[in-house]
C-alpha positions as CSV (number, residue, x, y, z in Angstrom):
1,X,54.1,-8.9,-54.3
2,X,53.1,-11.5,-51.9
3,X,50.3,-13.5,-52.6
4,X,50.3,-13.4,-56.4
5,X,51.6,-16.8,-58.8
6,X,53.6,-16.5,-61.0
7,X,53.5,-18.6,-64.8
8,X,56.7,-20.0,-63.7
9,X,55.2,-22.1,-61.0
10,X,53.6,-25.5,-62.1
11,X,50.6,-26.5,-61.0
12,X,50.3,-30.0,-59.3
13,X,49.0,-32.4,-62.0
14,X,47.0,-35.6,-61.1
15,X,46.9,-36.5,-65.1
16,X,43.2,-35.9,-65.1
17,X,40.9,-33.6,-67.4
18,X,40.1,-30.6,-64.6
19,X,36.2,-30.5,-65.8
20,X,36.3,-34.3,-64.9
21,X,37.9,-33.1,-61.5
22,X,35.2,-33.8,-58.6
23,X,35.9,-30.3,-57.2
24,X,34.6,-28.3,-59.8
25,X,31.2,-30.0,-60.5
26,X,29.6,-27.4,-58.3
27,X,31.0,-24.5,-60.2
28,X,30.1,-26.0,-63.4
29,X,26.8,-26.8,-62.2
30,X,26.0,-23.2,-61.2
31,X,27.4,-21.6,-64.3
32,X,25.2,-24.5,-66.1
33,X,22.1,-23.4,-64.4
34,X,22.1,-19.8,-65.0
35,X,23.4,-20.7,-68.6
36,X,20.2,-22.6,-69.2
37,X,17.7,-20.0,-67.3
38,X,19.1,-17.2,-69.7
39,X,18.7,-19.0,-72.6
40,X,14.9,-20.0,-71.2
41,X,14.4,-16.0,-70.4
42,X,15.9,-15.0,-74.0
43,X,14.0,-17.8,-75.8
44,X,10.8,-17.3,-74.1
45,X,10.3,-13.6,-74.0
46,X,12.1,-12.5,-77.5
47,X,12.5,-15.1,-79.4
48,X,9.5,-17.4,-79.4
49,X,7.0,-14.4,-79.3
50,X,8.6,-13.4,-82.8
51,X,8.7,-16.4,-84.4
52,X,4.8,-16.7,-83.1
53,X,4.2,-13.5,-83.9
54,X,5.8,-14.4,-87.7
55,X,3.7,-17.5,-87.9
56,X,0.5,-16.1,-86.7
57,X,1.1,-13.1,-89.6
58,X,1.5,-16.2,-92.2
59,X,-1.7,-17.8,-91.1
60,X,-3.7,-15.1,-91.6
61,X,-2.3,-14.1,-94.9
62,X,-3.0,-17.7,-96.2
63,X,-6.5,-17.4,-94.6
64,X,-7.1,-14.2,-96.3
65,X,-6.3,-15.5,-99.8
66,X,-7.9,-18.7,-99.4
67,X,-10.7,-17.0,-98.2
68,X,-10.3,-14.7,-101.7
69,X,-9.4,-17.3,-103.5
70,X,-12.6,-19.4,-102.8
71,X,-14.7,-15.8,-103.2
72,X,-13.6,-15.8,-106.8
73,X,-14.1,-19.7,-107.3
74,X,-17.9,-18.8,-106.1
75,X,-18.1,-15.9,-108.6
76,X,-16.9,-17.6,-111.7
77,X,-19.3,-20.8,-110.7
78,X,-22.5,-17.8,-111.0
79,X,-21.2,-16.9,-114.2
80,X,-20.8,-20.6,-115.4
81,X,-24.0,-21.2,-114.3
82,X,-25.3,-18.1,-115.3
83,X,-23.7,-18.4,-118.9
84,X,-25.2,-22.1,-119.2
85,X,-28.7,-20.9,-118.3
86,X,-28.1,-18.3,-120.8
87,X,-26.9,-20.7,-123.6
88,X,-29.9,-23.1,-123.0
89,X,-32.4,-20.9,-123.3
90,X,-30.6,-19.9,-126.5
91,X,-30.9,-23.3,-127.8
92,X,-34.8,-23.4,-126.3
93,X,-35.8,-20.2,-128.7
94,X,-33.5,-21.2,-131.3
95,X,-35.6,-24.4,-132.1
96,X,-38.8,-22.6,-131.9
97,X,-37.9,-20.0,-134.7
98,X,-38.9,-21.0,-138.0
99,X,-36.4,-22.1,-140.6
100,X,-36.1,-19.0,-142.4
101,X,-35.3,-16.9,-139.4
102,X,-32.4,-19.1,-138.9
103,X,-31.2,-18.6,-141.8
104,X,-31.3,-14.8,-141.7
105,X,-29.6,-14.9,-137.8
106,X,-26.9,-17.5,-139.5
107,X,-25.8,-15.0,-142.1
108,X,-26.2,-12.0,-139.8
109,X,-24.1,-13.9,-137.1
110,X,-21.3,-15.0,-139.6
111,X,-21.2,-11.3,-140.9
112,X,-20.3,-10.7,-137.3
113,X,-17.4,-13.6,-136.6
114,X,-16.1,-11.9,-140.3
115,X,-16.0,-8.4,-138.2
116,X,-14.9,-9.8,-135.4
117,X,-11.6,-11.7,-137.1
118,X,-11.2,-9.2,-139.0
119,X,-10.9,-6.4,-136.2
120,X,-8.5,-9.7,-134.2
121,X,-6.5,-10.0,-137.4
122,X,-5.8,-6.2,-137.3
123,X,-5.0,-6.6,-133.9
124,X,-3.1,-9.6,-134.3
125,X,-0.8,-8.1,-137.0
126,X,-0.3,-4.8,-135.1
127,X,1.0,-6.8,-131.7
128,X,3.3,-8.8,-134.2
129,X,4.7,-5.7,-136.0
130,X,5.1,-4.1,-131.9
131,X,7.3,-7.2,-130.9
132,X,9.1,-7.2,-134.4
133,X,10.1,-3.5,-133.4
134,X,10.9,-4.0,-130.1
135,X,13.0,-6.9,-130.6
136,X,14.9,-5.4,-133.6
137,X,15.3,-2.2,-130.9
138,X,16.4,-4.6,-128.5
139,X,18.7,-6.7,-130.6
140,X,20.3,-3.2,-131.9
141,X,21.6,-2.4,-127.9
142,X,23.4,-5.9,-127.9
143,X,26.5,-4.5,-129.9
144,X,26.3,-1.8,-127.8
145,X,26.0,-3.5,-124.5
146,X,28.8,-6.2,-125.5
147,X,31.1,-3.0,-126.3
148,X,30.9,-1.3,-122.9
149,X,31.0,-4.8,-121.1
150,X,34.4,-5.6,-122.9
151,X,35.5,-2.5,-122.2
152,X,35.2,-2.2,-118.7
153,X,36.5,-6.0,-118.8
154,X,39.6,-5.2,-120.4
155,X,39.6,-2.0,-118.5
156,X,39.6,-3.8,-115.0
157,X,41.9,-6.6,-116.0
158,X,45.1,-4.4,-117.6
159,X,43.7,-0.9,-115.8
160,X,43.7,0.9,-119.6
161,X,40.5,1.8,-121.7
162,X,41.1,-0.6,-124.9
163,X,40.7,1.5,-128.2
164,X,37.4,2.1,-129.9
165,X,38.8,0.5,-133.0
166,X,40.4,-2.5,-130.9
167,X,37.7,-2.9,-129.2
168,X,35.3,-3.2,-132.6
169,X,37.7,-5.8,-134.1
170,X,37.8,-7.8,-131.0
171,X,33.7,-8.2,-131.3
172,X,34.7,-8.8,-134.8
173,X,32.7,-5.8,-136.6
174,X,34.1,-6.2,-140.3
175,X,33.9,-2.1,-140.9
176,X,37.2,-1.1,-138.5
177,X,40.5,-2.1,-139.3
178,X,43.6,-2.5,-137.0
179,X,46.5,-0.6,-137.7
C-alpha cells in the first residue's frame, strides 16, 4: 500500500488555525465563490420570484377589497342621502297638512309601532325560549362529556376503563353509591 497515510502519522503542526494558514486562501476562496453564486442562482430564480409572486397575490387582494370596500361606502352614502331627501320631504308635506290630518296619521302610525313591537316582542320571546333550549341541551352533554373525558383519563393513565359507578361518584353524582 504505498502511497497511502496512515492515522498513526502526525501531521507537522506550526500551532496555527489551518483556515488562517496562507496556503489554503485560494481553496477557500474558490469554494467561497461558487458558495455565493449558488445561493445568488437559488435566491434569484426560486426563491425571490415566490416571495414576489406571494406579495404581488397580497396586493391585489387588498386592492380588490379596498376597491369593494369603498364600492359599498359609495352605496350606503346614496342611501343616506337618499333616505335624508326622503325624510325632508316628509317633514315638507307634513307641515302642509292640516291639523286634523295629523292627528289621524299619528294614531294610524302608532297603531303601526303597536304591531310592529308587538310582532318584535313575539319574536323576541321566541329567540329567548330558542337559546333557553339550546343552552339547557347544551348544559345536559356537560355530564356526559366530563364522563367520557375522565374516563379515557383514568383509562390512559392506569391502562383500565374505571367503573361506571366509580366513575359517577368521582364527578360527585349523589344517585350512585360505592360499594
Amino acid at each position: 500500500m504505498a502511497g497511502l497515510t496512515t492515522y498513526t502519522e502526525k501531521p507537522e503542526t506550526t500551532g496555527v488555525f489551518p483556515p488562517f494558514q496562507s496556503e489554503h486562501y485560494p481553496s477557500q476562496l474558490v469554494w467561497l465563490t461558487i458558495s455565493f453564486v449558488l445561493l445568488y442562482v437559488l435566491m434569484s430564480k426560486i426563491a425571490l420570484p415566490r416571495i414576489a409572486g406571494i406579495l404581488a397575490e397580497r396586493s391585489r387582494l387588498i386592492g380588490d377589497d379596498l376597491a369593494a370596500a369603498e364600492k359599498l361606502k359609495e352605496q350606503s352614502d346614496a342611501a343616506r342621502t337618499a333616505y335624508e331627501k326622503a325624510l325632508a320631504d316628509a317633514r315638507t308635506r307634513a307641515q302642509g297638512i292640516a291639523s286634523s290630518t295629523r292627528e289621524q296619521q299619528a294614531r294610524a302610525a302608532e297603531a303601526a309601532n303597536k304591531l310592529l313591537e308587538a310582532q318584535l316582542n313575539e319574536r323576541l320571546t321566541a329567540a329567548e325560549q330558542s337559546i333557553a333550549a339550546s343552552r339547557a341541551a347544551a348544559m345536559g352533554h356537560v355530564r356526559a362529556i366530563a364522563s367520557d373525558t375522565a374516563a379515557a383519563i383514568v383509562e390512559r393513565l392506569i391502562g383500565k376503563t374505571p367503573d361506571e359507578n366509580e366513575l359517577a361518584a368521582a364527578l360527585g353524582d349523589g344517585s350512585s353509591k360505592v360499594g
